[in-house]
N, C-alpha and C positions, 0 to 999 in steps of 0.2 A: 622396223615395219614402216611400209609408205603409208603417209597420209593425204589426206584432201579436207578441201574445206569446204563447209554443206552449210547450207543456210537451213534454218529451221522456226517452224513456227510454234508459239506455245498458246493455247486459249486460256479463258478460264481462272487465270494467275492472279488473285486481289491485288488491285494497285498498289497498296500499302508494302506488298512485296515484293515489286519488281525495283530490285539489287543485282550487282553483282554475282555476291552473296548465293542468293537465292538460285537464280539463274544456274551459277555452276553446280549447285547442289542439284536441282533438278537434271543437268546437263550429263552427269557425269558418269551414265551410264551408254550415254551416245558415243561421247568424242569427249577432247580438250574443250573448255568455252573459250574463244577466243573474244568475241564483244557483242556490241547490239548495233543494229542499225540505229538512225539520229530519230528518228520516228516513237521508236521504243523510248531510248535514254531521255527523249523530250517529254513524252505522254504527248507527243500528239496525236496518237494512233494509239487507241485503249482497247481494242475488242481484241489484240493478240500481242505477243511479244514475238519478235523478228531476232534470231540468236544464230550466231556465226560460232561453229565447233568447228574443230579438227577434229577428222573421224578415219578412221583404219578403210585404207583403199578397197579391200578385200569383205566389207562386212557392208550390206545392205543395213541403211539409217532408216529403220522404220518402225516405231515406236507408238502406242496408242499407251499410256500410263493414266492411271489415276490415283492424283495424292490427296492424303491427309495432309490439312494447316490446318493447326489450334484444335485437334481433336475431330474438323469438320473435312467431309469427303469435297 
């Protein structure tokens, strides 16, 4: 299957959790995660996270989710 690579943005995410980690678990019903911009990985920019997937050429990336952390929506 071809891929591409989509930029993507996440709101919302408690800073205590933006990881990897995290990231790809949330990611991974998009694409592959591939990284963050330097923005994200710094916290110099906190009101969203900036996440670079690999996503299936063929499947429109558009996504509105809401998760549970720690029991909380």
């Amino acid at each position: 299957m071809e891929r591409r690579l989509v930029w993507i943005n996440l709101y919302g995410i408690p800073i205590e959790l933006w990881s990897d980690a995290c990231f790809r678990q949330i990611t991974t019903t998009m694409g592959k995660f591939v990284g963050m911009d330097d923005a994200t990985k710094d916290l110099t920019r906190t009101n969203r996270a900036r996440i670079l997937i690999k996503a299936s050429l063929v499947t429109s990336v558009k996504y509105s989710n809401i998760i549970r952390i720690n029991g909380h929506l």
